[in-house]
C-alpha positions in Angstrom: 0.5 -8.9 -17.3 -0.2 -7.1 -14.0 2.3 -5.2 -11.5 2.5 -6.2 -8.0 3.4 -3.5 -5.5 4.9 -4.5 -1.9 3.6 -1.2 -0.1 6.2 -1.6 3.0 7.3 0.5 6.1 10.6 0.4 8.7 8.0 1.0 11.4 4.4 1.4 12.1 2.5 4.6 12.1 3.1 5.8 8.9 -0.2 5.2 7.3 1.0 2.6 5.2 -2.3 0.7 5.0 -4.4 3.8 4.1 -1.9 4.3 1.4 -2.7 1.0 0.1 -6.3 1.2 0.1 -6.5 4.9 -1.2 -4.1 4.5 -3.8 -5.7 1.4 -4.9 -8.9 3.0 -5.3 -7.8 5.5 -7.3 -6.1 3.1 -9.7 -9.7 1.6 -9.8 -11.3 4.5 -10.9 -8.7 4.7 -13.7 -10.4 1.5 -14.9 -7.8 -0.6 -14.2 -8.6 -4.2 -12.0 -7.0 -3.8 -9.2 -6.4 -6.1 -5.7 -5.4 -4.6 -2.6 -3.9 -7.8 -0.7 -3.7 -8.0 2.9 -0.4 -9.2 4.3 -0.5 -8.7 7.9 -1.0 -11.8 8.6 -3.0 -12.1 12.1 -3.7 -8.5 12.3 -5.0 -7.4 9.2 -7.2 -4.5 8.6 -7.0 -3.4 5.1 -10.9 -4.3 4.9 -11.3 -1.5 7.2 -9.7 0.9 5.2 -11.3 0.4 2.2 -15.0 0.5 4.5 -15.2 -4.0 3.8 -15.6 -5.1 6.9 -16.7 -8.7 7.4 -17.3 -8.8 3.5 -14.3 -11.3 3.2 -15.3 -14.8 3.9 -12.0 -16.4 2.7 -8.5 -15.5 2.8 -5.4 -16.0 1.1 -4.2 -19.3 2.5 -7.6 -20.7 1.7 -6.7 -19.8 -2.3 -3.1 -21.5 -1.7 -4.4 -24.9 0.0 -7.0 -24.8 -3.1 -10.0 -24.7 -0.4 -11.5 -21.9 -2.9 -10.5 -20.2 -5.9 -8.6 -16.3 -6.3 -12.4 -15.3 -8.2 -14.2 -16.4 -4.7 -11.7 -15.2 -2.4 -11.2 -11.9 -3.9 -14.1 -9.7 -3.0 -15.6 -6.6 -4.9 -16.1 -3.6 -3.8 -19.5 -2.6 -3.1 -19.0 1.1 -4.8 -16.0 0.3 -6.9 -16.6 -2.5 -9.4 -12.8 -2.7 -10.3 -11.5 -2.7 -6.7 -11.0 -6.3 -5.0 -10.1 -7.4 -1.2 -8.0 -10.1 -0.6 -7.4 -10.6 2.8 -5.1 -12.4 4.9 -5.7 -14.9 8.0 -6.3 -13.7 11.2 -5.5 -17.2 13.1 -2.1 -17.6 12.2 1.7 -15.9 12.6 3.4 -14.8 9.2 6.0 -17.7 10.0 3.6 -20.3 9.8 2.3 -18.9 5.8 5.0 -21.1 3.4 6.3 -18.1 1.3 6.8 -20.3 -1.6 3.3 -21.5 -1.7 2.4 -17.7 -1.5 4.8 -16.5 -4.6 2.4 -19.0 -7.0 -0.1 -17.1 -6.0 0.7 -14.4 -8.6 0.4 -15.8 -11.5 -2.8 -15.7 -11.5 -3.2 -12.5 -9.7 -1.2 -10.7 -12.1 -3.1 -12.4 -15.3 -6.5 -11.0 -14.0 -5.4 -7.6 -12.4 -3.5 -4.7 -13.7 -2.4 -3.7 -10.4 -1.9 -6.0 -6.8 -1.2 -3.5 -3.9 0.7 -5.5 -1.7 0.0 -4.8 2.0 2.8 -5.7 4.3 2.9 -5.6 8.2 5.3 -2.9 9.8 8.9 -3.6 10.5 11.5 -6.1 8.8 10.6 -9.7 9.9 9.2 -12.4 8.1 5.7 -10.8 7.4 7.8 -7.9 5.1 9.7 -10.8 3.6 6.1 -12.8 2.7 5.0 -9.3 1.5 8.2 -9.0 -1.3 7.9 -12.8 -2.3 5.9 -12.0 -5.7 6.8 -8.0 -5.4 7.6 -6.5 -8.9 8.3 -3.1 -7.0 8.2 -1.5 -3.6 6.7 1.7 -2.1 8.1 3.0 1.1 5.8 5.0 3.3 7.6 7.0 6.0 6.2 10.4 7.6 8.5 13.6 8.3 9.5 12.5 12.0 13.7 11.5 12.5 12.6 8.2 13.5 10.6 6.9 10.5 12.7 8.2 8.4 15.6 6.5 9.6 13.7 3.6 9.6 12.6 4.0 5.9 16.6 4.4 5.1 16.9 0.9 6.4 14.0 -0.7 5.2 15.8 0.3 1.6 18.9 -1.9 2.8 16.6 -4.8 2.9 15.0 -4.1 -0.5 18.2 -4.7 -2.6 16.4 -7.9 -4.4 14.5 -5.3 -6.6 16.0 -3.6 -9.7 17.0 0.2 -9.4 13.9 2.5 -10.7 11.6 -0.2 -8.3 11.1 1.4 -5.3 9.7 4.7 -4.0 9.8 7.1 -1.4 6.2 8.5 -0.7 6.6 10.9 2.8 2.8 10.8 4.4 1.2 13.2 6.9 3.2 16.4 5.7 2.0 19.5 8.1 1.2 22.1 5.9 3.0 24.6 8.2 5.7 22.9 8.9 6.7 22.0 5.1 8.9 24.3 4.3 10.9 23.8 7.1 10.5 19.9 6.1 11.9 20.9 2.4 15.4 20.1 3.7 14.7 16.9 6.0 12.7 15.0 2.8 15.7 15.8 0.6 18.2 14.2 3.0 16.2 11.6 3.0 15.9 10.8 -0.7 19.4 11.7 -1.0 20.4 9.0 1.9 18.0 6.4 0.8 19.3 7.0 -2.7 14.7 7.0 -4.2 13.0 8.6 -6.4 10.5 10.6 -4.7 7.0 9.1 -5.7 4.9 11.6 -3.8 4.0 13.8 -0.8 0.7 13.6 1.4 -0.8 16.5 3.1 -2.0 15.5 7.0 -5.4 14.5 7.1 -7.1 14.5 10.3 -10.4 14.1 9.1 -9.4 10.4 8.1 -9.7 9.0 11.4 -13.3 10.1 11.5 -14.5 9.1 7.7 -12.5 5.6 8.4 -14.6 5.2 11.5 -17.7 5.9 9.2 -16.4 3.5 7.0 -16.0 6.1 4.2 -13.2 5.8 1.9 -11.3 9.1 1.8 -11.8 9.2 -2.0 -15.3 9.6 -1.2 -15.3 12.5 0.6 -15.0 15.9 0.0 -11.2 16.4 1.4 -9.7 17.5 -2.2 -6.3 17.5 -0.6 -4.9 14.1 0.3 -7.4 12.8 -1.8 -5.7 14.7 -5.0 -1.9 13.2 -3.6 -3.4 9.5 -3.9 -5.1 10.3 -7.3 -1.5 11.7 -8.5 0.3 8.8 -7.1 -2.0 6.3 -8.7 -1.1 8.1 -12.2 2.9 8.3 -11.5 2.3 4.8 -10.6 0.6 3.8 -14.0 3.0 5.7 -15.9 1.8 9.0 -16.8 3.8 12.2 -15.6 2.1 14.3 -13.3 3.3 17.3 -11.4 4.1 17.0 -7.6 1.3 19.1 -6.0 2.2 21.9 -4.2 0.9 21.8 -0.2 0.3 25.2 0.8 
């Protein structure tokens, strides 16, 4: 059986979706099946991260009133034959998606996938809650600012339905010159929000540029963030790698 990851964040800005669609690339070069699924229901753009735009014709709530089937909803990716889009609806609120309906959705996913990367919109409301409702474990993403990481603290509070070991602190868009400095700040931080630290991303700002290409960072030639998302995606599958050192 599969894993489902809620990828989730206090506030917005953090780079959670890039996270999602990185990390579940590199899981797909691995060999494993893996489904990125969009959760921000109305405003989704996970497709644009992983360069699929207007590829998906169907969306999740067309699986879950049985208008289609997961196999025609899910779409491959046209470089990476183990990496599948599903996205979510962009004419409707997270309130109006029945959460239950959503959780059988699952099953199946996790019988045909090794990994589900589970996109949720920013903040606390009922999109996060729709995002945890077949969520095996949880990855925060928060950056190095007070603010977001404050947030992430509380976004922990609301993650107390998972077992302890199940969710991780990943701390995105790390200045290489201001790390050091940062040492002290990310410590607090997993020492307040009581996680294990899962992994650290260099800032990219060549991202913005390749994502307006519609080029998948793991594509491109930027060995740095690139090499965080490949560790992650082999902490997350088990295997003990080293954190890399941001210099």
């Amino acid at each position: 059986m599969g894993q489902v990851l809620a990828v989730v964040s206090g506030k917005g800005g953090t780079g959670k979706t890039s996270f999602a669609a990185n990390v579940g690339m590199a899981l797909a070069e691995m060999g494993h099946p893996t489904l990125c699924l969009d959760c921000d229901v109305g405003l989704r753009n996970l497709d644009i991260a992983l360069a699929m735009t207007d590829r998906a014709m169907m969306d999740f709530t067309d699986v879950m009133n049985g208008r289609c089937s997961l196999e025609e909803a899910a779409v491959r990716h046209p470089e990476q034959k183990n990496l599948f889009l599903l996205t979510a609806p962009s004419r409707l609120g997270a309130p109006d998606v029945d959460q239950e309906a959503f959780r059988k959705l699952f099953p199946e996913i996790k019988k045909k996938f090794d990994y589900c990367l589970v996109d949720a919109p920013a903040g606390l409301g009922s999109g996060f809650q729709l995002a945890l409702a077949g969520a095996d474990r949880a990855v925060v993403v928060t950056t190095t600012e007070a603010s977001s990481l404050r947030d992430a603290q509380r976004t922990v509070m609301e993650l107390g339905g998972l077992g302890r070991g199940q969710v991780h602190l990943v701390v995105n868009r790390c200045k290489k010159k201001l790390l050091k400095s940062l040492h002290q700040t990310i410590d607090d931080a997993i020492d307040s929000a009581g996680l294990p630290l899962l992994g650290v991303i260099p800032e990219d700002e060549t991202m913005p540029l390749y994502a307006g290409r519609g080029v998948p960072l793991l594509h491109t030639n930027n060995n740095s963030a690139a090499r965080a998302y490949r560790n992650i995606a082999r902490r997350i599958d088990g295997r003990r790698v080293a954190l890399m050192r941001i210099r």
